[in-house]
C-alpha positions as CSV (number, residue, x, y, z in Angstrom):
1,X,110.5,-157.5,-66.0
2,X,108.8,-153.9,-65.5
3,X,110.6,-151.6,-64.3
4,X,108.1,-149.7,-61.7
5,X,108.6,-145.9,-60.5
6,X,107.1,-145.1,-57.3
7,X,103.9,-143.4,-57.2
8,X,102.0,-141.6,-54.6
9,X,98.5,-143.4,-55.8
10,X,100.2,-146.5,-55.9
11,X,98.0,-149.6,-54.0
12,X,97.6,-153.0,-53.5
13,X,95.2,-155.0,-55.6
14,X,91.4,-154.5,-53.8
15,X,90.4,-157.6,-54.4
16,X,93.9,-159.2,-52.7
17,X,91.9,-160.4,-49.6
18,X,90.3,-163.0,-51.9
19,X,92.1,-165.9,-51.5
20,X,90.7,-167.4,-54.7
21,X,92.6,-164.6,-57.0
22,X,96.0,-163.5,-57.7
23,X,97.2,-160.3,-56.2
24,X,98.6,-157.4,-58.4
25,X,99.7,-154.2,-57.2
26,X,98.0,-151.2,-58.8
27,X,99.4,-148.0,-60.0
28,X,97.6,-144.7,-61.2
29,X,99.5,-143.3,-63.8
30,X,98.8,-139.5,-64.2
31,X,101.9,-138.5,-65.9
32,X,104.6,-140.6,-68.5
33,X,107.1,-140.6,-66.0
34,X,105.4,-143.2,-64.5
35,X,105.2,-145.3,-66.7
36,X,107.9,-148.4,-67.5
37,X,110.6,-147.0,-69.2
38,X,110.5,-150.3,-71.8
39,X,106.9,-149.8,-72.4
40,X,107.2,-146.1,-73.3
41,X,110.9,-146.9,-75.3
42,X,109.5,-149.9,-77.1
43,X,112.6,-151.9,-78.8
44,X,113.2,-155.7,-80.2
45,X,116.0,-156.0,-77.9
46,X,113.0,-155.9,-74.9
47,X,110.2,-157.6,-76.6
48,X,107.1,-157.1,-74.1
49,X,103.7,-158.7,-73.7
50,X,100.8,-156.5,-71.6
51,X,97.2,-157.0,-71.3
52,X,95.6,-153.8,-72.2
53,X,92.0,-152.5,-72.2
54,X,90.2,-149.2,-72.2
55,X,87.1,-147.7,-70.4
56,X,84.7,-144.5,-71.4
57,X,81.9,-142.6,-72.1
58,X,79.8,-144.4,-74.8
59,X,83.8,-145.4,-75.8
60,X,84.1,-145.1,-79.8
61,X,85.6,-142.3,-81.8
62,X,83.2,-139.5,-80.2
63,X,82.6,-140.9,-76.7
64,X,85.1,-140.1,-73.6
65,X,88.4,-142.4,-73.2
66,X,88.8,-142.5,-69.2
67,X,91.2,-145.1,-68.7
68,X,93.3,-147.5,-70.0
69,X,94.7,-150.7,-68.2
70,X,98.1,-151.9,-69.1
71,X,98.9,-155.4,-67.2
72,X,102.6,-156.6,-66.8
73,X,103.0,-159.7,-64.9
74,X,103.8,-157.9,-61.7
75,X,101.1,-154.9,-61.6
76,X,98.7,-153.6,-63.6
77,X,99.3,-149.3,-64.6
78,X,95.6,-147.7,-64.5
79,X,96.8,-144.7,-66.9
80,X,94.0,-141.9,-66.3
81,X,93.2,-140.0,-69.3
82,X,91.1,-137.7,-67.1
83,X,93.9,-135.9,-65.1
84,X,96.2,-136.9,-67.6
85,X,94.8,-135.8,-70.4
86,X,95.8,-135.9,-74.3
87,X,99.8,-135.7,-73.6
88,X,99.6,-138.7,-71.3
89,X,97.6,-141.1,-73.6
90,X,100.0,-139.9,-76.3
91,X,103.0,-140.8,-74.5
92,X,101.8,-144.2,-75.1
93,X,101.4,-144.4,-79.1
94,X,104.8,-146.0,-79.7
95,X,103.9,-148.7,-77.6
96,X,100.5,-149.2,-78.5
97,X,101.8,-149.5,-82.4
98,X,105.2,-150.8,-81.8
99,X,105.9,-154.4,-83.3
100,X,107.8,-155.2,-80.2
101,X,104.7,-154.7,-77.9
102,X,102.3,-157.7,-77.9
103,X,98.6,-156.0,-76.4
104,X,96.3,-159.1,-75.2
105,X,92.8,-157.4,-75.3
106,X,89.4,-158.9,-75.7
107,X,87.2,-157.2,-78.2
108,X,89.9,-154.6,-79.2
109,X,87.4,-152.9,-81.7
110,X,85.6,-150.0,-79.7
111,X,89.0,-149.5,-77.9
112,X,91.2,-149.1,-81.3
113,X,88.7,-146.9,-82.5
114,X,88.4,-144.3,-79.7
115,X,92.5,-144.2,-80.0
116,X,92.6,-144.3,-83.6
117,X,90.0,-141.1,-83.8
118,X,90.7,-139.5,-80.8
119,X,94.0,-139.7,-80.6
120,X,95.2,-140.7,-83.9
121,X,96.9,-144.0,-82.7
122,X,97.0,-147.2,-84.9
123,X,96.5,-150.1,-82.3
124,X,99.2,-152.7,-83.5
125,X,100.2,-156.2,-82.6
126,X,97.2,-157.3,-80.9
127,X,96.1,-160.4,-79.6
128,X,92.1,-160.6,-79.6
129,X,91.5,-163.4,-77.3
130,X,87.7,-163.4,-78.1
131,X,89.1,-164.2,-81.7
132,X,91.4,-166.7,-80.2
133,X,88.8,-168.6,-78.5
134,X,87.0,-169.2,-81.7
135,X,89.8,-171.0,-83.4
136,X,90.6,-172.9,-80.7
137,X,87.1,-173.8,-80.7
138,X,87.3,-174.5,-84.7
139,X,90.7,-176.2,-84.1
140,X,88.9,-178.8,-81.9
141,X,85.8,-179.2,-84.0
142,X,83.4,-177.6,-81.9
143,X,80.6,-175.4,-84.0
144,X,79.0,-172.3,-83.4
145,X,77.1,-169.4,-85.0
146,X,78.8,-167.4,-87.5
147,X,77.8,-164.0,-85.5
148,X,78.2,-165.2,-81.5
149,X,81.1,-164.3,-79.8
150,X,82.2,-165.1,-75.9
151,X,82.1,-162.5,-73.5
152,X,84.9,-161.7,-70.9
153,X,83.1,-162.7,-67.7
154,X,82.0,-166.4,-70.2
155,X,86.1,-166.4,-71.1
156,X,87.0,-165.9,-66.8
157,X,85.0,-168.7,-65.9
158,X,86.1,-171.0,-68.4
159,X,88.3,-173.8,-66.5
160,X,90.4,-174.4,-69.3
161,X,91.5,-170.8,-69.2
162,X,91.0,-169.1,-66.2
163,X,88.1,-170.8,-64.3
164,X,87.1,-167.1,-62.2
165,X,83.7,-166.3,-61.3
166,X,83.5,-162.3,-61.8
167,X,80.5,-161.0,-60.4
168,X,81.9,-157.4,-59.6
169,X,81.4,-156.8,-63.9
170,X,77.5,-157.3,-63.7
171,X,77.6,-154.4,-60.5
172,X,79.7,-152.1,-62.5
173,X,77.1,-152.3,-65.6
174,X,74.5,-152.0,-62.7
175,X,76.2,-148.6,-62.1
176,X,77.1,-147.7,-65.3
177,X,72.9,-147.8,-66.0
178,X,73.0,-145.5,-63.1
179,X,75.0,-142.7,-64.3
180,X,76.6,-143.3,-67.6
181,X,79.3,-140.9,-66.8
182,X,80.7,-143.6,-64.1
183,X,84.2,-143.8,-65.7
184,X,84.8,-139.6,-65.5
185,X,84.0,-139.7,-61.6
186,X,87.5,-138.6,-60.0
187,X,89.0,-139.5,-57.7
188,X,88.8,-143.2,-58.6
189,X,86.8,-145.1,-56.3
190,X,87.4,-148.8,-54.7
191,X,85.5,-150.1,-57.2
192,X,86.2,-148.7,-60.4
193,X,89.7,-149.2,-59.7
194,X,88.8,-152.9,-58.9
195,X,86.6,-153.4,-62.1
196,X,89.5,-152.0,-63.9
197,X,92.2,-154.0,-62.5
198,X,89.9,-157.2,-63.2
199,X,89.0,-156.6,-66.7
200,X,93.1,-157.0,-67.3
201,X,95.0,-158.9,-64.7
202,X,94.0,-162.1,-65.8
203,X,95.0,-161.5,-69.6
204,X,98.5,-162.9,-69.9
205,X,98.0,-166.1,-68.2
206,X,95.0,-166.6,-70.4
207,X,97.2,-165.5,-73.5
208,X,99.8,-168.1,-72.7
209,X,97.5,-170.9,-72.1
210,X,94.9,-170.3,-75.6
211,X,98.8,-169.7,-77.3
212,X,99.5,-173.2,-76.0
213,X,96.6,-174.4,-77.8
214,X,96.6,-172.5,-81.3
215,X,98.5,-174.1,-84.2
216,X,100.9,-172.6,-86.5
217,X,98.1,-171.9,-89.4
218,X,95.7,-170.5,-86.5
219,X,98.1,-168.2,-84.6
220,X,98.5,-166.9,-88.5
221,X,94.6,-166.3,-88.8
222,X,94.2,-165.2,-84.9
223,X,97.3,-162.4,-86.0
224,X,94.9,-161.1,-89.8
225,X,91.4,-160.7,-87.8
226,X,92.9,-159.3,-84.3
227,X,94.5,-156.8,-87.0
228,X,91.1,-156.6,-89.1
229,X,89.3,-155.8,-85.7
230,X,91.9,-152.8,-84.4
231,X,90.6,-151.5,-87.9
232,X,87.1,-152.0,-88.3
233,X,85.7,-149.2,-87.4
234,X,87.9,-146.8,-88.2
235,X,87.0,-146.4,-91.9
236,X,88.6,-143.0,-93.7
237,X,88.6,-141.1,-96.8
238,X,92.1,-143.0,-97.2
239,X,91.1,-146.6,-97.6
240,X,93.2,-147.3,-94.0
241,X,96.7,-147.0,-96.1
242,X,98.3,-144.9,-93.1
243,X,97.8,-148.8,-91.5
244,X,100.3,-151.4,-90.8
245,X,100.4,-154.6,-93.9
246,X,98.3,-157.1,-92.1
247,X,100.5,-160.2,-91.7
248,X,101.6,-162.6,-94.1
249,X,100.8,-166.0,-95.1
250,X,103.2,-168.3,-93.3
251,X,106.0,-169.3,-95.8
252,X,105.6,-166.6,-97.6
């Protein structure tokens, strides 16, 4: 369990009052301190599984990284890369690459590339659950097109995994339309810290329920593409040999 230092910005979830979804309290992180100690420490004697996402500014490796969302079971740290700046996000590179941090993310690939070029982090140990939902699909026969993917708000609603409407995404792309700097806006309003909250809180139940589900050979291949997508797009003079050995075959 996270440890969790006080913090003047620190809320409850906005979206609480709705009796249909879980409350997590929310904490803006402008500064390492407060952070978990075993999420900035990584070690295998405190193995740690977090939902994680980022938002931006046309997010890739030239576009502005505003936010990331790190989701323990007990609260969700919004880490602001705006006041923070470069030191904060860097605080958070051993954890990010550690082994001994599983990150549940859907669609890491725009998110590993903004850290990977930006910040020079290697996003490590991922769980795609977008990938995950495929072979579970695949593991039960089900057939679809080789280049369709689901979507987070399609992933929510799905009863088998989450079974949450999530209207509030199709606003924030209403805004986000409106003035594409939405994420840089300071202070954080009601709603971008809601939108950001949303778009991880519901990651680790999801993660143990598709984990449920995947067998031994498909928790292999869910492990080689999440690691292929963290790398994708981050192509380099080097061939990606300053990258983690993607995973072996079982038994091997």
């Amino acid at each position: 369990m996270a440890s969790h230092p006080p913090n003047s910005a620190d809320g409850e979830d906005p979206a609480g009052n709705n009796a249909e979804l879980p409350s997590l309290p929310f904490h803006v992180v402008t500064k390492p301190s407060q952070l978990p100690v075993e999420f900035l420490e990584p070690s295998a004697a405190k193995k740690l599984v977090i939902g994680f996402d980022c938002e931006g500014v046309d997010l890739c490796r030239h576009g502005a990284l505003c936010i990331m969302q790190i989701a323990f079971p007990d609260a969700v740290y919004l880490v602001d890369a705006i006041e923070g700046g470069k030191e904060l996000v860097e605080a958070c590179k051993p954890a990010l690459e550690s082994n001994h941090v599983t990150k549940v993310i859907h669609d890491c690939k725009r998110d590993s590339e903004a850290l990977y070029f930006q910040f020079g982090i290697k996003l490590h140990n991922v769980m795609d659950t977008q990938i995950a939902y495929s072979l579970i699909e695949e593991q039960e026969g089900k057939k679809r097109a080789y280049d369709v993917y689901i979507s987070f708000v399609s992933l929510l609603a799905d009863p088998r995994y989450c079974g949450m409407p999530y209207p509030e995404k199709e606003e924030v792309r209403t805004l986000l339309r409106q003035d594409p700097n939405f994420w840089k806006n300071r202070p954080l309003s009601e709603m971008m810290i809601r939108a950001a909250t949303d778009d991880v809180r519901f990651l680790l139940n999801i993660h143990e329920k598709m984990m449920e589900k995947l067998s031994k050979v498909s928790s292999w291949r869910l492990a080689v593409r999440s690691e292929l997508y963290c790398r994708c797009f981050c192509i380099n003079d080097n061939q990606q040999a300053d990258w983690p050995p993607l995973p072996t075959v079982p038994g091997q």
